[in-house]
N, CA, C, O and CB atoms as a CASP TS submission, in Angstrom:
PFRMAT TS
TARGET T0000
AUTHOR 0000-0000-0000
METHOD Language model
MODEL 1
PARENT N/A
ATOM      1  N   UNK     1     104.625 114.049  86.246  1.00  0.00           N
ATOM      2  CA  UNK     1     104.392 114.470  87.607  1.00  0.00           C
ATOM      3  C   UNK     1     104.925 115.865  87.768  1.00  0.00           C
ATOM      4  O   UNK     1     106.056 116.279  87.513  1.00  0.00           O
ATOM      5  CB  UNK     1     105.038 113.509  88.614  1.00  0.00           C
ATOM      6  N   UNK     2     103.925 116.478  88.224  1.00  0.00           N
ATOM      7  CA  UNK     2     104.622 118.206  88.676  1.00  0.00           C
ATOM      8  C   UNK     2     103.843 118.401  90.058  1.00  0.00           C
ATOM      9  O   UNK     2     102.633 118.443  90.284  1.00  0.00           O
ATOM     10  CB  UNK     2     104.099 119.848  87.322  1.00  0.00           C
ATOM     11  N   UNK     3     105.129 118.522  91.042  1.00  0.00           N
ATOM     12  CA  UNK     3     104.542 119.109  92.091  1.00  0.00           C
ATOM     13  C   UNK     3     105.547 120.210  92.117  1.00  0.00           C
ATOM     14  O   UNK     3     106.695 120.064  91.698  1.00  0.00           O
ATOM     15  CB  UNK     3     104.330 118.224  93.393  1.00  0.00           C
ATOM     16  N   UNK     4     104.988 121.531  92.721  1.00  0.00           N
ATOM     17  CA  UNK     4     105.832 122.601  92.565  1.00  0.00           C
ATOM     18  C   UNK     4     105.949 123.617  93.960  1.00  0.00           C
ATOM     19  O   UNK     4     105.109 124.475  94.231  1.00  0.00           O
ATOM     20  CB  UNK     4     105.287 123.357  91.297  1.00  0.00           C
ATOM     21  N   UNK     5     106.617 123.459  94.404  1.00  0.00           N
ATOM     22  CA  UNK     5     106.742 124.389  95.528  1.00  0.00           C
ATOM     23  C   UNK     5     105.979 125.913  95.361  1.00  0.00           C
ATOM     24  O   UNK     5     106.407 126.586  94.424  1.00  0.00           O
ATOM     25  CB  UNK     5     108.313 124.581  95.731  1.00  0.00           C
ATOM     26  N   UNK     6     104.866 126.528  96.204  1.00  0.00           N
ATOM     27  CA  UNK     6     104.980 128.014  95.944  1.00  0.00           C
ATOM     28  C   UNK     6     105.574 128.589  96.688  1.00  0.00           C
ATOM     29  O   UNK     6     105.528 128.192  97.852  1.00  0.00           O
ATOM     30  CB  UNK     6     103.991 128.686  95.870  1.00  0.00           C
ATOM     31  N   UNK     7     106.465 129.876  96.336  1.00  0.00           N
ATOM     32  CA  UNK     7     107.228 130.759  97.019  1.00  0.00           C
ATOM     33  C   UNK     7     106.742 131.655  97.476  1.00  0.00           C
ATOM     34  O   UNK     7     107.382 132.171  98.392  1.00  0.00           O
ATOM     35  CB  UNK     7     108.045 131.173  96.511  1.00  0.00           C
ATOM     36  N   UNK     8     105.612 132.198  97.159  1.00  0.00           N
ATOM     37  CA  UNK     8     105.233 133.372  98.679  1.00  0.00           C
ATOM     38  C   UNK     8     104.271 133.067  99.481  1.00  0.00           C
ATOM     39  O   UNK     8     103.463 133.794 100.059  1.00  0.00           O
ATOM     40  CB  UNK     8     104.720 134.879  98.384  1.00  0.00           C
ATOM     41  N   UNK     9     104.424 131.799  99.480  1.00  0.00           N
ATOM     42  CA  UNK     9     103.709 131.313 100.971  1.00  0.00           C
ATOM     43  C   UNK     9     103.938 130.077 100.734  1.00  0.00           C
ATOM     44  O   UNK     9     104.264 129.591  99.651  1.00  0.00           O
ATOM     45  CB  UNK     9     102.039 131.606 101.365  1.00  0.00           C
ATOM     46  N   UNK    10     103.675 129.207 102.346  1.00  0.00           N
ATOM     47  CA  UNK    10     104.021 127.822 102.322  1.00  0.00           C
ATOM     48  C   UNK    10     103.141 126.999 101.594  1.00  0.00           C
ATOM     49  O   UNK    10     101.941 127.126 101.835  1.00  0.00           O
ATOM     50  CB  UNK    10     104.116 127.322 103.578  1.00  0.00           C
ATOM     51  N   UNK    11     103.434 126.338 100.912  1.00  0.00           N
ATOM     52  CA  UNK    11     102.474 125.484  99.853  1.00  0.00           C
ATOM     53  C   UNK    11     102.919 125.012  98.488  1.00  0.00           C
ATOM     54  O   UNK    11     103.703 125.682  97.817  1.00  0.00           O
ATOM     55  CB  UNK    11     101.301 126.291  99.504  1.00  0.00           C
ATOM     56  N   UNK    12     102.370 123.746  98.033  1.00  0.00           N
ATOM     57  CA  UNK    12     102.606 123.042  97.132  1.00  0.00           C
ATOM     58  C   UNK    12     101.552 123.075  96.145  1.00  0.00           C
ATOM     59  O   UNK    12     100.468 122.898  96.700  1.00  0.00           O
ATOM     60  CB  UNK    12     102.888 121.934  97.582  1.00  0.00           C
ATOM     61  N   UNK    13     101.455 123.226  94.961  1.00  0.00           N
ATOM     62  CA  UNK    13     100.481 122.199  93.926  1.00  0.00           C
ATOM     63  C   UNK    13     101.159 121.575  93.372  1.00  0.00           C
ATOM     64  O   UNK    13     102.343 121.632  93.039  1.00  0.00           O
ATOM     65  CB  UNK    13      99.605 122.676  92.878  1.00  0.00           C
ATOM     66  N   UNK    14      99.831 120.480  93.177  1.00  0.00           N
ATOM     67  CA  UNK    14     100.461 119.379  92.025  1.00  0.00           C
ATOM     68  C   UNK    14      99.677 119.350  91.365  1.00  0.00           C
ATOM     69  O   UNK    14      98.503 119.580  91.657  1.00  0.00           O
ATOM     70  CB  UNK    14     100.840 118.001  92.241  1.00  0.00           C
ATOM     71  N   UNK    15     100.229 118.971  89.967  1.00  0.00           N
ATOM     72  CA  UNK    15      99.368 118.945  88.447  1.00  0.00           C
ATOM     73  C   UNK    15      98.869 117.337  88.137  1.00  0.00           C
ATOM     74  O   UNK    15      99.662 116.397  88.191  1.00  0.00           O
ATOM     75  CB  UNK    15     100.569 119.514  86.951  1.00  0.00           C
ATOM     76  N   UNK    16      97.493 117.189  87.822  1.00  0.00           N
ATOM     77  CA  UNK    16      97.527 116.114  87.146  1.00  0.00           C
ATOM     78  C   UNK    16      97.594 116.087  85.690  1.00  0.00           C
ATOM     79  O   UNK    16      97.076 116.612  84.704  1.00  0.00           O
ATOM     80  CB  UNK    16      96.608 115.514  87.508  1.00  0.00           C
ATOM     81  N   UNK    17      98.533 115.174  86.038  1.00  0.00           N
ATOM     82  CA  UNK    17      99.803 114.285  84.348  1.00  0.00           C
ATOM     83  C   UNK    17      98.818 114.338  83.173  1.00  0.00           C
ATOM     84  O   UNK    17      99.259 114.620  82.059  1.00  0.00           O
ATOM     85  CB  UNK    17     100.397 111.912  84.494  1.00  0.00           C
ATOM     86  N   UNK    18      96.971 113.979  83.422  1.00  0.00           N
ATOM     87  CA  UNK    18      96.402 113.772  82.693  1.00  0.00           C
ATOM     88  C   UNK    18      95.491 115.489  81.692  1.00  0.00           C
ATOM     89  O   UNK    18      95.047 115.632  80.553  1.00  0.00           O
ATOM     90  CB  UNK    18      95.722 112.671  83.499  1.00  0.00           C
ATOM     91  N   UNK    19      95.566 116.096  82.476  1.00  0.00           N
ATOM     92  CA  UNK    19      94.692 117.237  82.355  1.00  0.00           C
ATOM     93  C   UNK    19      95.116 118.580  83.192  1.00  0.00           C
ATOM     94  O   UNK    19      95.667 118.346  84.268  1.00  0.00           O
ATOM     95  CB  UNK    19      93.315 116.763  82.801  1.00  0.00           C
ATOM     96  N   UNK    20      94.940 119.905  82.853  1.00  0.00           N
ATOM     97  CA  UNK    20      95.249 121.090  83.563  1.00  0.00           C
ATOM     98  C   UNK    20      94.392 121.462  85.417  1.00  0.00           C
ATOM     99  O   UNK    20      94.232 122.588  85.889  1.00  0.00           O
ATOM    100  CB  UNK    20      94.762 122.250  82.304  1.00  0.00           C
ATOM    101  N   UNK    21      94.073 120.387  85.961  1.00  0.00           N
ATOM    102  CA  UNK    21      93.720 120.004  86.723  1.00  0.00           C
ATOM    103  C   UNK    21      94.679 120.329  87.905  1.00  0.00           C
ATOM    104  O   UNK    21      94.925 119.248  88.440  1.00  0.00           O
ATOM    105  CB  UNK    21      93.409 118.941  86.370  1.00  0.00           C
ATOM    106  N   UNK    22      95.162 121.069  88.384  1.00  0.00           N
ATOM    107  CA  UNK    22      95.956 121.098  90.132  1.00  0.00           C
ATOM    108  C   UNK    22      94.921 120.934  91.111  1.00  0.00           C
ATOM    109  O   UNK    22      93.690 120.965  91.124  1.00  0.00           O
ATOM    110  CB  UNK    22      96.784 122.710  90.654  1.00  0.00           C
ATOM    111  N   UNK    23      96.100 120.701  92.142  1.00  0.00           N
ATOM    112  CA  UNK    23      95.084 120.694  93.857  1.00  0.00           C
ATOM    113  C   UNK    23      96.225 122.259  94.399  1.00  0.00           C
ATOM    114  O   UNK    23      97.191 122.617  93.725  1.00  0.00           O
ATOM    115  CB  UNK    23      95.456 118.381  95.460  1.00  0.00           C
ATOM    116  N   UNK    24      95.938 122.712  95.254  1.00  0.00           N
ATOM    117  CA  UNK    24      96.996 123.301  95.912  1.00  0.00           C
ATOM    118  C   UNK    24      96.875 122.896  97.478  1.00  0.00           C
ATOM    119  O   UNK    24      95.840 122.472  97.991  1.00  0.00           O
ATOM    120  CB  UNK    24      96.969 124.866  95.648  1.00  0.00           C
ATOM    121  N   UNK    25      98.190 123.112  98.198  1.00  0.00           N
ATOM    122  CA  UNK    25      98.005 122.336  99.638  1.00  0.00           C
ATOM    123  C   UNK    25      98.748 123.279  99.649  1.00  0.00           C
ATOM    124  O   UNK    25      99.640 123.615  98.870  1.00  0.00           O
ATOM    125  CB  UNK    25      98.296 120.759 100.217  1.00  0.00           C
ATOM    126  N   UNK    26      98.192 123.919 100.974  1.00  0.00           N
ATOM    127  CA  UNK    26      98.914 125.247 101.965  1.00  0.00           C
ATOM    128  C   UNK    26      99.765 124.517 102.998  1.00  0.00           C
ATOM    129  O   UNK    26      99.147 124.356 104.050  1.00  0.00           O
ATOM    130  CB  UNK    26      97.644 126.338 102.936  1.00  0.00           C
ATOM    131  N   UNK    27     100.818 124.102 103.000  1.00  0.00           N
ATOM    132  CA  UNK    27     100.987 123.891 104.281  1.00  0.00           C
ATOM    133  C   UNK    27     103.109 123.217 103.932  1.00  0.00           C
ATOM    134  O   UNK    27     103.660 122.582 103.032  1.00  0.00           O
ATOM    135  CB  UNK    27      99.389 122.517 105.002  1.00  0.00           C
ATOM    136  N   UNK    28     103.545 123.826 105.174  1.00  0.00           N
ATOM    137  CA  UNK    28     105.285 124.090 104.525  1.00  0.00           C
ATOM    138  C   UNK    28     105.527 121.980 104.484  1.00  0.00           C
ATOM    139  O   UNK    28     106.220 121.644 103.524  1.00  0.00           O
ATOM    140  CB  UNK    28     106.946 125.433 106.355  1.00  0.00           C
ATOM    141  N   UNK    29     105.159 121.071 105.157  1.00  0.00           N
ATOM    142  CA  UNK    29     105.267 119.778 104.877  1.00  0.00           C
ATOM    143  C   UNK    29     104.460 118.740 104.184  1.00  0.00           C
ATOM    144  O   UNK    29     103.236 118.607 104.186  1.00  0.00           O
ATOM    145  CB  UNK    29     105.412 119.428 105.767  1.00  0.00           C
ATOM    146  N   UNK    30     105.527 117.908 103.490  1.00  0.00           N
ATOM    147  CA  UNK    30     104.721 117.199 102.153  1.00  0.00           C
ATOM    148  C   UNK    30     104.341 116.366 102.867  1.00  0.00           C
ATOM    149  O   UNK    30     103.626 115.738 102.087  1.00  0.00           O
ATOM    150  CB  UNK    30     105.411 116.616 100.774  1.00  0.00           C
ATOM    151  N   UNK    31     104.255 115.727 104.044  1.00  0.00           N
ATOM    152  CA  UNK    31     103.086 114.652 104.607  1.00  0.00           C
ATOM    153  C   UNK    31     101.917 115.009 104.306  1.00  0.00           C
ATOM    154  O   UNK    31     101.167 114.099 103.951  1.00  0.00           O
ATOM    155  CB  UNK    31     102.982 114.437 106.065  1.00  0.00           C
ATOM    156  N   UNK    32     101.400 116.314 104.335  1.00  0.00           N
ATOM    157  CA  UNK    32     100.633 117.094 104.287  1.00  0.00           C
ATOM    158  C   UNK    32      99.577 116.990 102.724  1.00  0.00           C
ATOM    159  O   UNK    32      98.348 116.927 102.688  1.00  0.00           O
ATOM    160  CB  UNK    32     101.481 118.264 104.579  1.00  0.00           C
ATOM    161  N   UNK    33     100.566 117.000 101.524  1.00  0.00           N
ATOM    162  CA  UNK    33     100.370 116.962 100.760  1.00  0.00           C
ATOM    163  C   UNK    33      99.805 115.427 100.266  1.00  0.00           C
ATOM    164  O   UNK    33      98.811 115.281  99.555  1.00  0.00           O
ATOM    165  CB  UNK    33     101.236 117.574 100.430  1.00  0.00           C
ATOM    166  N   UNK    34     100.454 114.571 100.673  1.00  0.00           N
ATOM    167  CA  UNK    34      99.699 113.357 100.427  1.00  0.00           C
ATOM    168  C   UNK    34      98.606 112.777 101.255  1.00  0.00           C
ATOM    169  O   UNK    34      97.810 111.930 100.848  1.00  0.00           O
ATOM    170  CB  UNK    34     100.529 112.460 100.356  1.00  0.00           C
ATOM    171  N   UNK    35      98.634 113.464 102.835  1.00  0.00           N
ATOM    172  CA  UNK    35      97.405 113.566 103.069  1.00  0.00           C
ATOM    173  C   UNK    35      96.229 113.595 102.446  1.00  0.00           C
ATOM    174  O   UNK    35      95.357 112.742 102.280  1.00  0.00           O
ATOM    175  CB  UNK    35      97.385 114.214 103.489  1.00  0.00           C
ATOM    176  N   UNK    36      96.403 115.319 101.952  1.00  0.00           N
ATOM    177  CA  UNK    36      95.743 116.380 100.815  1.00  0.00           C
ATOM    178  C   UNK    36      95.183 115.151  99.772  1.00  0.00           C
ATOM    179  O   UNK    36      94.051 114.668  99.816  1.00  0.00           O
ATOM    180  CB  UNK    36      97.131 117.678  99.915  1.00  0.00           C
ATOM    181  N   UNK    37      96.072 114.838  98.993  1.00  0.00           N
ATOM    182  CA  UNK    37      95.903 114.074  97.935  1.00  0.00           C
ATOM    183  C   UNK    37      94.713 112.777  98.260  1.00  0.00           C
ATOM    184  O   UNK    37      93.638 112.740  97.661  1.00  0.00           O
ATOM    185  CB  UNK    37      97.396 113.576  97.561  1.00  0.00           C
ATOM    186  N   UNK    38      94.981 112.102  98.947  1.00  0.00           N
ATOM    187  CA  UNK    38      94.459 110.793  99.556  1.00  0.00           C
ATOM    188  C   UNK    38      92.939 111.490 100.013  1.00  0.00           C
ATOM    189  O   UNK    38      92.062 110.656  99.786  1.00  0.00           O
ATOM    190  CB  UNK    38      95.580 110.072 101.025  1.00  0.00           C
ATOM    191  N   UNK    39      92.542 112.370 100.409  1.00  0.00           N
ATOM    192  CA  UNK    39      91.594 113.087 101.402  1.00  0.00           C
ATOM    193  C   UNK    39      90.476 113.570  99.935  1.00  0.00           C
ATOM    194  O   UNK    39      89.261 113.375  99.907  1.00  0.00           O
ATOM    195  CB  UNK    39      92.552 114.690 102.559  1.00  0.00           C
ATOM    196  N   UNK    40      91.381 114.280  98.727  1.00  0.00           N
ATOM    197  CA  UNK    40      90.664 114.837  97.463  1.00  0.00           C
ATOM    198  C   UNK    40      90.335 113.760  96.832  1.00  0.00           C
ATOM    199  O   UNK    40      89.204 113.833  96.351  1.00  0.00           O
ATOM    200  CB  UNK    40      91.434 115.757  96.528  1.00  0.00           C
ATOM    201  N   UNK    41      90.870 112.802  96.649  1.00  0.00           N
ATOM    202  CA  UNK    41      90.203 111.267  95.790  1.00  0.00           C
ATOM    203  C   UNK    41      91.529 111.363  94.753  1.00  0.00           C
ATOM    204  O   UNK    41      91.608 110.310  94.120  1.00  0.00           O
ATOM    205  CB  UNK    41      88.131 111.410  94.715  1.00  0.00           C
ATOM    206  N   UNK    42      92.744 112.452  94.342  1.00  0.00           N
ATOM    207  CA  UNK    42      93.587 111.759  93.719  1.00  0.00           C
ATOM    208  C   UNK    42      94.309 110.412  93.864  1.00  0.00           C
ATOM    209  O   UNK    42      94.245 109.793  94.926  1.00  0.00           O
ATOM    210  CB  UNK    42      94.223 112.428  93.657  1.00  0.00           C
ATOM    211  N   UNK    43      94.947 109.984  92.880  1.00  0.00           N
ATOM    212  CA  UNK    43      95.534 108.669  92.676  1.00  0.00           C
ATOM    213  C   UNK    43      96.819 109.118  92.174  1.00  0.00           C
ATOM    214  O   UNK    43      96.984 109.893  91.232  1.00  0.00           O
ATOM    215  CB  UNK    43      94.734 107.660  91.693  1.00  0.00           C
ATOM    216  N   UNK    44      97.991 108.396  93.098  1.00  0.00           N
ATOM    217  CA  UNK    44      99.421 108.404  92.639  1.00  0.00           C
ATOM    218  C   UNK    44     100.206 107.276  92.819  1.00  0.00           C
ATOM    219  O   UNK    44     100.108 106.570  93.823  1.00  0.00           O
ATOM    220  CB  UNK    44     100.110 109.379  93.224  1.00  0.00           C
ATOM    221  N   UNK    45     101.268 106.980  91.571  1.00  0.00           N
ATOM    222  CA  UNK    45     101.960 105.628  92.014  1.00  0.00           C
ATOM    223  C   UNK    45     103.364 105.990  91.236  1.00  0.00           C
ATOM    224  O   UNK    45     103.365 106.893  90.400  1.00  0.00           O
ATOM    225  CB  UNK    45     101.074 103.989  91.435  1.00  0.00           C
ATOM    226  N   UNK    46     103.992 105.601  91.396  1.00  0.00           N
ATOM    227  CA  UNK    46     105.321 105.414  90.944  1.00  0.00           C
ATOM    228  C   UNK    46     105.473 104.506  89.655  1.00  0.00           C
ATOM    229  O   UNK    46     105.258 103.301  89.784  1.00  0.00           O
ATOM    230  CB  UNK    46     106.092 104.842  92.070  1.00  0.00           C
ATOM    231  N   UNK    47     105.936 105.165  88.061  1.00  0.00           N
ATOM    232  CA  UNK    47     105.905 104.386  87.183  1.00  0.00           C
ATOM    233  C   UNK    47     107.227 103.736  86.791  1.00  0.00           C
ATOM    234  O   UNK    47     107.695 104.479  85.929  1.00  0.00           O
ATOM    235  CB  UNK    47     105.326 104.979  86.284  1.00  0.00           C
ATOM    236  N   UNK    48     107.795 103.043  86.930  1.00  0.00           N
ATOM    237  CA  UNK    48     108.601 102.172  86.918  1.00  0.00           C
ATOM    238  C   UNK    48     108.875 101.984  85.735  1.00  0.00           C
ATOM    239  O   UNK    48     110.036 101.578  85.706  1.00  0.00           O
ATOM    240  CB  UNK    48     108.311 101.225  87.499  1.00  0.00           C
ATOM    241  N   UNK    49     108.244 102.083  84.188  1.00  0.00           N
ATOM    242  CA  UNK    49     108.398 101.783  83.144  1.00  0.00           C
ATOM    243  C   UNK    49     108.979 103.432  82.369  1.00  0.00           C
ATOM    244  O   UNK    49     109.531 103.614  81.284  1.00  0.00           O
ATOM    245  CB  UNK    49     107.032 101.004  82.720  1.00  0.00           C
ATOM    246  N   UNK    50     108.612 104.344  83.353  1.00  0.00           N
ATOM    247  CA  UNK    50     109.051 105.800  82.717  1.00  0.00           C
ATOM    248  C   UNK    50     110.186 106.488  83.989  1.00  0.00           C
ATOM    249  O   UNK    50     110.075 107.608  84.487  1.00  0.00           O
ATOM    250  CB  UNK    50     107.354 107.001  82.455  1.00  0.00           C
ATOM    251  N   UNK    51     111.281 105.435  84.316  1.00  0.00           N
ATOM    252  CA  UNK    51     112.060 105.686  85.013  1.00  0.00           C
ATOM    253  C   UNK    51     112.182 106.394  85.945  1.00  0.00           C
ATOM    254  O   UNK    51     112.890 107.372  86.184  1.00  0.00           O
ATOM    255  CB  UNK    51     112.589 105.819  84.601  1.00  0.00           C
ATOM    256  N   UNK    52     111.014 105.530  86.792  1.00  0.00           N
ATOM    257  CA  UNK    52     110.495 105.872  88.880  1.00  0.00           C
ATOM    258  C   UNK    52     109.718 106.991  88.417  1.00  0.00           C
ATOM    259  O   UNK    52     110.071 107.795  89.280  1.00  0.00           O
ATOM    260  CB  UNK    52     112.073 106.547  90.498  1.00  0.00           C
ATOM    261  N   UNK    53     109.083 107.501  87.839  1.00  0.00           N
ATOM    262  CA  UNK    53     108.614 109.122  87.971  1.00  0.00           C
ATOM    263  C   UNK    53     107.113 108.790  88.522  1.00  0.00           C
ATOM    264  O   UNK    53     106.312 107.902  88.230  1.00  0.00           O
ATOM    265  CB  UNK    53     108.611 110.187  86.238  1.00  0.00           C
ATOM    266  N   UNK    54     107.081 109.672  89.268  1.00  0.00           N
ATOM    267  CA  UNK    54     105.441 110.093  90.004  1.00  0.00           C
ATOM    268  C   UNK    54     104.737 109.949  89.450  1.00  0.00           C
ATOM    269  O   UNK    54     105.312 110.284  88.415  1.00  0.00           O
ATOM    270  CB  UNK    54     104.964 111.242  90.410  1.00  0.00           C
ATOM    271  N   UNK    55     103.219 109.535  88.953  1.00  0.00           N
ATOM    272  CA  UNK    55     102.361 110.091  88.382  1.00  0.00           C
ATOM    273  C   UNK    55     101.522 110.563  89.198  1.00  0.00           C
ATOM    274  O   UNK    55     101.467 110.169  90.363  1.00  0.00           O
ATOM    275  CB  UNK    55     101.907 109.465  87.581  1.00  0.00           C
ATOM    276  N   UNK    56     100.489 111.776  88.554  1.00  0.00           N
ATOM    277  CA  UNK    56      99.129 111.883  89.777  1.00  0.00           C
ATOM    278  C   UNK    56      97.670 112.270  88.812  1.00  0.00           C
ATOM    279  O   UNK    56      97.622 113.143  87.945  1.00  0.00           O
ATOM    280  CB  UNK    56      99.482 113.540  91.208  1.00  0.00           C
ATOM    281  N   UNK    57      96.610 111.421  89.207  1.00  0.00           N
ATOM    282  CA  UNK    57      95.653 111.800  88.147  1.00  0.00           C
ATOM    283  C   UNK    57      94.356 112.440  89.438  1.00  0.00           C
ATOM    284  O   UNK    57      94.229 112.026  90.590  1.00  0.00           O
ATOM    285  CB  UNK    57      95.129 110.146  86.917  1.00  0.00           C
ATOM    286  N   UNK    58      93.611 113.445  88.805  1.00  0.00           N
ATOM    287  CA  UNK    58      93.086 114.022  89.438  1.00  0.00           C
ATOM    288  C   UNK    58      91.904 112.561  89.608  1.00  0.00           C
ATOM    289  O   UNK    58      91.939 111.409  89.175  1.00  0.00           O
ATOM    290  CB  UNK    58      92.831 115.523  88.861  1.00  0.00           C
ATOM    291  N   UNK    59      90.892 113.357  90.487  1.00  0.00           N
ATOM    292  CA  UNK    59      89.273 112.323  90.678  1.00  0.00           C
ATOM    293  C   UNK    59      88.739 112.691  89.019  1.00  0.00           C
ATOM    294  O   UNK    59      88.971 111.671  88.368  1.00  0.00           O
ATOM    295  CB  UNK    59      87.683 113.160  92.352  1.00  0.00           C
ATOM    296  N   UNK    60      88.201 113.617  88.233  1.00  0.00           N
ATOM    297  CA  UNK    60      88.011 113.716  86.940  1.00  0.00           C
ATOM    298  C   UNK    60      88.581 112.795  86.272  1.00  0.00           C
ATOM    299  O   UNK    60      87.969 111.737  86.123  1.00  0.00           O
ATOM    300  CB  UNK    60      88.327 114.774  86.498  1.00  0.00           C
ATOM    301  N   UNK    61      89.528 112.914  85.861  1.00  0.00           N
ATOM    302  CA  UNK    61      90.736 112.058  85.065  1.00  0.00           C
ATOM    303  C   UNK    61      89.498 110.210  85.278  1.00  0.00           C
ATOM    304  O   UNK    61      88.548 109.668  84.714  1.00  0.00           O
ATOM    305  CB  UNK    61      93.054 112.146  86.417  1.00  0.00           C
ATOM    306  N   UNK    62      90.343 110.005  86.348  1.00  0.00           N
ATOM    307  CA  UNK    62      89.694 108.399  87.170  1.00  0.00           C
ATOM    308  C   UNK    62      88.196 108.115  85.989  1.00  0.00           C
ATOM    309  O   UNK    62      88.046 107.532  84.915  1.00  0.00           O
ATOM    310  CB  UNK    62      88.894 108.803  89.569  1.00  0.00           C
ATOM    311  N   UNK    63      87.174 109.021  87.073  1.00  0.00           N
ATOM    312  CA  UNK    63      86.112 109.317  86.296  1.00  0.00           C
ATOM    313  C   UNK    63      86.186 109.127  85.003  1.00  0.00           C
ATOM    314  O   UNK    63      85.182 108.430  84.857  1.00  0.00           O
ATOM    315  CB  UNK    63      85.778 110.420  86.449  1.00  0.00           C
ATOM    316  N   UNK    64      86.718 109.255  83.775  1.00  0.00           N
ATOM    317  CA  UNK    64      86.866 109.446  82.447  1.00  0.00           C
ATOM    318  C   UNK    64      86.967 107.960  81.992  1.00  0.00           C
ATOM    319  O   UNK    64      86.413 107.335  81.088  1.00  0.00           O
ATOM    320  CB  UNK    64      88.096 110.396  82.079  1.00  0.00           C
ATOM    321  N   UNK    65      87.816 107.645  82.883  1.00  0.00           N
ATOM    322  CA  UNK    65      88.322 106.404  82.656  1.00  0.00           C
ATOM    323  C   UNK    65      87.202 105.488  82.352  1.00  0.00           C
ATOM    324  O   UNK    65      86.910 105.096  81.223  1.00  0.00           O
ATOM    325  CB  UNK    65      89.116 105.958  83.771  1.00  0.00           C
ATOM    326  N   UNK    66      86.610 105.183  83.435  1.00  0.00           N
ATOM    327  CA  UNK    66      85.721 104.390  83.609  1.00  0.00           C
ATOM    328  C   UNK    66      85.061 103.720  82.846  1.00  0.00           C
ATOM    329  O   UNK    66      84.190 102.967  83.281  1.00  0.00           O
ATOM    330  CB  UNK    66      85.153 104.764  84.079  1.00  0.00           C
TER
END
């Protein structure tokens, strides 16, 4: 999981775990961001087996799967 704050302006990306794939979300609160996320078709859950860490897979990624 990488979500990364940007510093010259308000906004976040996050990377999907699976591929060089980011979203970026303009906006200074992370409600925002999972909004964002939920709204683009990413998928995120909490992995419990790799000690609580985030994951996030883009809509591509999903797709692949299939």
């Amino acid at each position: 999981m990488t979500i990364e704050r940007i510093k010259d302006h308000m906004g976040f990306n996050i990377h999907c775990d699976f591929c060089p794939s980011y979203l970026e979300v303009e906006s200074e609160y992370f409600s925002d961001v999972v909004k964002a996320l939920k709204e683009e078709g990413w998928k995120f859950w909490k992995n419990v087996m790799d000690g609580d860490k985030w994951n996030h897979e883009c809509p591509l990624c999903q797709e692949e799967r299939k």
